[in-house]
BALUMDO-894934 format. One line per 10 residues: for each residue y negated, x negated, z negated of N, C-alpha, C. Coordinates in steps of 0.05 Angstrom, whole numbers. Example, Ala and Ser with C-alpha at 12.3 -4.5 7.8 and 13.67 -1.06 7.14 Angstrom:
BALUMDO-894934
114/-264/-156/90/-246/-156/66/-264/-156  45/-257/-142/21/-273/-143/-1/-258/-157
end
This chain:
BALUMDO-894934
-1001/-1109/1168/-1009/-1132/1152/-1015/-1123/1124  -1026/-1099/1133/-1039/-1094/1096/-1010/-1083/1078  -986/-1069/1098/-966/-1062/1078/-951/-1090/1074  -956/-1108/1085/-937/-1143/1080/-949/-1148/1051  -971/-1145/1047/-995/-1156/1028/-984/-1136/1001  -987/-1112/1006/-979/-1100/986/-947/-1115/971  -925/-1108/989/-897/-1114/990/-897/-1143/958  -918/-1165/968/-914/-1191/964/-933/-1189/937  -953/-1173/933/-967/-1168/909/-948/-1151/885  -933/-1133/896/-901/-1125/880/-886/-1138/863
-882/-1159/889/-857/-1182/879/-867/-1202/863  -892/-1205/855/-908/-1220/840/-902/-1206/813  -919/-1186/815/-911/-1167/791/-878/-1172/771  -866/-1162/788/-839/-1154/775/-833/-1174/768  -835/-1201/787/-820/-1231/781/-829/-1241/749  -858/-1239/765/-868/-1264/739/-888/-1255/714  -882/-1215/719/-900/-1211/698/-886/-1223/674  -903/-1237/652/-883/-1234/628/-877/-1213/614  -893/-1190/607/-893/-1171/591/-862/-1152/604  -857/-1159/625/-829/-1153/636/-806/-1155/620
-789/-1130/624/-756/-1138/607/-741/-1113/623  -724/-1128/634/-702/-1116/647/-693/-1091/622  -680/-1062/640/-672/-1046/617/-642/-1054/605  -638/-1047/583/-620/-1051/567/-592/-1038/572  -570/-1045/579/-541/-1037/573/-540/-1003/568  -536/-990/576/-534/-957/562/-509/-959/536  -514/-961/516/-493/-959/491/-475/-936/496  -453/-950/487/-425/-926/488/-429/-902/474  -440/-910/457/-446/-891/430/-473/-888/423  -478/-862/415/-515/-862/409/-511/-847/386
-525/-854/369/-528/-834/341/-555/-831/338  -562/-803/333/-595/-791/331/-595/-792/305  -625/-800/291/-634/-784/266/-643/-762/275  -630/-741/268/-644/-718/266/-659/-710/235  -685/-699/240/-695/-693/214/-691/-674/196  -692/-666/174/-677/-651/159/-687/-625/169  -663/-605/159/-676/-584/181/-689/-562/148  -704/-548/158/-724/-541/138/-724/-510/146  -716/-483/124/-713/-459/121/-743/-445/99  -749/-424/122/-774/-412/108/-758/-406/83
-775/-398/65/-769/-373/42/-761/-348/49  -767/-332/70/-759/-314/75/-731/-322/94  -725/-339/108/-702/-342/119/-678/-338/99  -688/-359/79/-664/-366/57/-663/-338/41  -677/-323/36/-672/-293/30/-651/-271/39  -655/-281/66/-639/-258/89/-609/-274/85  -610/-300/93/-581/-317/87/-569/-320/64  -579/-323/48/-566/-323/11/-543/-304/17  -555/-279/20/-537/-260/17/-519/-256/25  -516/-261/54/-505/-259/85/-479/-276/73
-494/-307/64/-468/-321/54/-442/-317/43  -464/-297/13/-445/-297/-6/-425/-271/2  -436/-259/9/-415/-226/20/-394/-236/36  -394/-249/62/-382/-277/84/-360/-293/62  -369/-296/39/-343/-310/34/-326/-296/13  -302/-308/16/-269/-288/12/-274/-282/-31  -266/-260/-31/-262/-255/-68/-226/-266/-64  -222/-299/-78/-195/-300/-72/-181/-284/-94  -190/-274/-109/-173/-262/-139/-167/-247/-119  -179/-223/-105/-180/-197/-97/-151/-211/-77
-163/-226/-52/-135/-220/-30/-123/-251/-47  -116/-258/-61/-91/-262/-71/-75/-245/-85  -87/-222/-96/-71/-202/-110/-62/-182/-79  -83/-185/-66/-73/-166/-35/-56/-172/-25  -48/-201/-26/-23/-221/-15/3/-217/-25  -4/-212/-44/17/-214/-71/30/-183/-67  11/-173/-61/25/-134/-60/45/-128/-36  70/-124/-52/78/-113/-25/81/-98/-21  81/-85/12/76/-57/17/102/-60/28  107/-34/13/135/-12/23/126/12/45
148/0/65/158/29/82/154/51/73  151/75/73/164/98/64/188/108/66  204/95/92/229/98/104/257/92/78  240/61/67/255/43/51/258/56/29  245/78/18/246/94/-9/272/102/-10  280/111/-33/305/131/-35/289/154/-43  315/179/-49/303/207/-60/317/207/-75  303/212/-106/318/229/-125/330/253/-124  348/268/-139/362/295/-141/331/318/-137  307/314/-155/293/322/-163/266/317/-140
274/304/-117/264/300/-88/236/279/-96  240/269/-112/219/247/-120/233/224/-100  203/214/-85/213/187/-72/204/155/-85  219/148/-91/232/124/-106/234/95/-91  227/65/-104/242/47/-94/240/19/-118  260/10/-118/268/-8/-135/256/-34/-126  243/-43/-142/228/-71/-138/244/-99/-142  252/-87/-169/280/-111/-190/301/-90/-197  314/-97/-190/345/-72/-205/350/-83/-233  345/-108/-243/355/-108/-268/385/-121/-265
384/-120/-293/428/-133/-302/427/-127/-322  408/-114/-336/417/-94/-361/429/-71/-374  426/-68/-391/443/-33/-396/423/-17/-379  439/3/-369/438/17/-351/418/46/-380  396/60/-367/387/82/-377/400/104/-361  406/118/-385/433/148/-380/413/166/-394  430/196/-379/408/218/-401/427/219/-434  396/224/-444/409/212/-475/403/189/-485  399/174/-479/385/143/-486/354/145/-483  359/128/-504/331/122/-508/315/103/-501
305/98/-483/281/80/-461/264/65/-473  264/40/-467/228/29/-480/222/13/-455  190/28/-452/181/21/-421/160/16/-423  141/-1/-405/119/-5/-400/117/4/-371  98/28/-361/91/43/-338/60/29/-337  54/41/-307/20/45/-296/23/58/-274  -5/71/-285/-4/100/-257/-32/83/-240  -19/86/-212/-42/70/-203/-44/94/-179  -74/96/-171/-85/115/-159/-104/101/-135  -97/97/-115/-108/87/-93/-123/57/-96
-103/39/-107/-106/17/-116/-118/12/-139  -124/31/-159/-130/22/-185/-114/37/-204  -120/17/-229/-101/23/-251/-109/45/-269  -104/72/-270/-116/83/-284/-106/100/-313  -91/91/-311/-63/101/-334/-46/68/-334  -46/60/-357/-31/30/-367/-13/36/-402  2/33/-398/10/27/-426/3/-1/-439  0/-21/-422/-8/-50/-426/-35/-57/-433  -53/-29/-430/-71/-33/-450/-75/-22/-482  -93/-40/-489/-97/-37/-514/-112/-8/-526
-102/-5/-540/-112/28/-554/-122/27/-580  -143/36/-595/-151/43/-621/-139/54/-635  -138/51/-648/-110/59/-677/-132/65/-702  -119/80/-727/-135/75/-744/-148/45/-760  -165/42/-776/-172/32/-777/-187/5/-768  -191/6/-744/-208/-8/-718/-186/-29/-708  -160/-21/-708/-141/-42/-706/-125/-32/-671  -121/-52/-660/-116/-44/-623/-88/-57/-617  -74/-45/-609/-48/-42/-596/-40/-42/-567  -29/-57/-555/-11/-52/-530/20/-47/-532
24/-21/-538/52/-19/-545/71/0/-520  97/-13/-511/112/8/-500/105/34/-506  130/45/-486/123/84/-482/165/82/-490  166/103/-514/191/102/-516/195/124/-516  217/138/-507/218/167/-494/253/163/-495  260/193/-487/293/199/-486/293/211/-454  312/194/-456/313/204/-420/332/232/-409  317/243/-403/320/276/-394/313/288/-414  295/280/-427/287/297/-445/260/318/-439  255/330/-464/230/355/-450/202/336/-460
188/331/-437/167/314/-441/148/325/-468  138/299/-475/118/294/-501/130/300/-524  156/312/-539/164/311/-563/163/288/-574  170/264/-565/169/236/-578/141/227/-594  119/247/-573/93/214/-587/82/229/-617  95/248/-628/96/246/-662/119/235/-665  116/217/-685/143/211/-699/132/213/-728  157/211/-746/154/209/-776/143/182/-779  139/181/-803/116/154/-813/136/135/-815  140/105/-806/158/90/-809/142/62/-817
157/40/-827/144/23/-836/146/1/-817  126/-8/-804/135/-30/-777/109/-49/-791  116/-74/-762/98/-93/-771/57/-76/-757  54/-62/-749/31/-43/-747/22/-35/-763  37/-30/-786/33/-13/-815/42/15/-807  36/40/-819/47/66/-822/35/82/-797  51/94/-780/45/105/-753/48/121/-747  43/146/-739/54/174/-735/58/182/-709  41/159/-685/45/171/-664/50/146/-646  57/145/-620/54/129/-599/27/114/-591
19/97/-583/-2/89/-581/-6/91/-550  12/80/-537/22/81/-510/4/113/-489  -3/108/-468/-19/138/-465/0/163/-456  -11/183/-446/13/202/-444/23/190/-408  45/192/-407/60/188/-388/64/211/-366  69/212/-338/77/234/-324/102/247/-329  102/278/-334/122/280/-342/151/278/-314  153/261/-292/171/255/-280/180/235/-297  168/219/-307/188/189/-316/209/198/-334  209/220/-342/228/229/-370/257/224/-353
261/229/-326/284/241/-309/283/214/-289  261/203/-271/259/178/-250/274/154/-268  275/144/-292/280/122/-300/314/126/-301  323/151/-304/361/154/-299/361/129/-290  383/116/-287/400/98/-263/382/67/-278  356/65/-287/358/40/-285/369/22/-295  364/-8/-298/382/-17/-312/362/-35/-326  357/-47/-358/345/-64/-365/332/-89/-355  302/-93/-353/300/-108/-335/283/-106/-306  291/-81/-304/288/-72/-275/257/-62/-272
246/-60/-247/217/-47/-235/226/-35/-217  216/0/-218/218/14/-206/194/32/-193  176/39/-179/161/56/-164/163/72/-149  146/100/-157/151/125/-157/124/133/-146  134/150/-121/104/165/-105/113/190/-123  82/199/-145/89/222/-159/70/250/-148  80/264/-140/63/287/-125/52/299/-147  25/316/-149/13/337/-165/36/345/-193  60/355/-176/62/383/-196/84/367/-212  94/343/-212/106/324/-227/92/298/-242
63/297/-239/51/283/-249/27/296/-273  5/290/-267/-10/312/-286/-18/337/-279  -32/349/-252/-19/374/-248/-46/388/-243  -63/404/-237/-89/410/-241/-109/398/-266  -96/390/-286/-116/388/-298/-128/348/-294  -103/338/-273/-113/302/-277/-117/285/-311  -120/268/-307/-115/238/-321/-130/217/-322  -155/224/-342/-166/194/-337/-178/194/-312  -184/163/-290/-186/166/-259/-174/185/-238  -150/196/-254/-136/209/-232/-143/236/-230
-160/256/-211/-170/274/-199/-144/303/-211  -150/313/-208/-132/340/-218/-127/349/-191  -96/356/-187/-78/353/-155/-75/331/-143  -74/303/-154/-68/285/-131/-45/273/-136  -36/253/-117/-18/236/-119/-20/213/-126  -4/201/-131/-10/168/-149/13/157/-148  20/133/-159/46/114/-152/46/105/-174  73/110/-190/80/105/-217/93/83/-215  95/59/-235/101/38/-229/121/33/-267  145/25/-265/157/30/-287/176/4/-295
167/-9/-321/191/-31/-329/205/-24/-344  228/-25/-344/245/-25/-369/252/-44/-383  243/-47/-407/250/-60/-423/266/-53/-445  290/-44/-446/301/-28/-471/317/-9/-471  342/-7/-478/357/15/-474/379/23/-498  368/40/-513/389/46/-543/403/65/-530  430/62/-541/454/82/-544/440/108/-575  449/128/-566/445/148/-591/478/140/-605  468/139/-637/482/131/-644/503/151/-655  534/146/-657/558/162/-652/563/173/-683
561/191/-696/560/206/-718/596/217/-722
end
């Protein structure tokens, strides 16, 4: 009797409480406010950093992208057992021994540039130059960078501005043709030699990188 009593005091409840409301539909979709989320001072210390290291230097691997790596297989060999490979062959006059070359080189040494003709050099009077490297091909390295005084748009000049070059390029540039890019693995005793260059260590190897721009005939007397 007393659980009938309860049962019917229930159904009172639920029926006719007013304060009653059936639950609601479950929505398809729920979207939370979540509150802003909030970083100590010392968090944002440790992360700043984390960030910035985490994201890409695009200069760096777009130039990484851009590089292409050669086989060693793909090289050729010179007479002179220098290994060689042609980037651009060119469609220009061809450099012969006896002609005279005008080139822009860089000696790059385990990815950096440490020998450029393409940079600028001090000259007298506080005045700066990026000038070719002009040389005779097969010739005995460094006689060229005196010359006699000539009158150009630089004013009066006695020497090359251009830096000193390895003495392989005198002989590697043979065959090319105006136009052309060519790169050269230069060992020690064909490059600077014990004593090094600038970045480049005394005994090492480096990868000579060479444009031609220019090719005079010696003229026929």
């Amino acid at each position: 009797m007393a659980s009938s009593c309860i049962t019917t005091t229930f159904k009172k409840c639920t029926i006719k409480n007013p304060q009653f409301r059936p639950n609601p539909p479950t929505p398809k979709t729920l979207t939370l406010a979540l509150p802003p989320l909030t970083i100590s001072r010392r968090s944002a210390a440790i992360l700043i950093p984390l960030t910035l290291i985490s994201l890409p230097q695009t200069s760096l691997a777009r130039e990484r992208r851009s590089r292409k790596i050669i086989p060693l297989e793909d090289y050729l060999t010179s007479p002179d057992g220098l290994k060689y490979y042609d980037l651009i062959e060119g469609n220009g006059p061809i450099a012969e021994n006896g002609t005279t070359a005008r080139v822009h080189f860089d000696c790059i040494y385990r990815g950096i540039t440490a020998l450029s003709s393409r940079e600028s050099k001090l000259l007298a009077g506080n005045r700066s130059i990026a000038q070719p490297y002009e040389f005779q091909v097969g010739a005995i390295p460094g006689k060229e960078r005196k010359r006699e005084f000539v009158d150009n748009p630089n004013g009066l000049f006695s020497a090359q501005a251009a830096p000193k070059p390895p003495k392989a390029m005198y002989k590697i540039t043979e065959g090319m043709k105006v136009g052309g890019k060519r790169t050269v693995i230069i060992p020690p005793e064909a490059g600077y030699g014990p004593k090094g260059m600038n970045e480049i260590p005394p005994g090492a190897e480096f990868e000579l990188n060479i444009e031609l721009l220019q090719v005079t005939r010696p003229e026929v007397k």
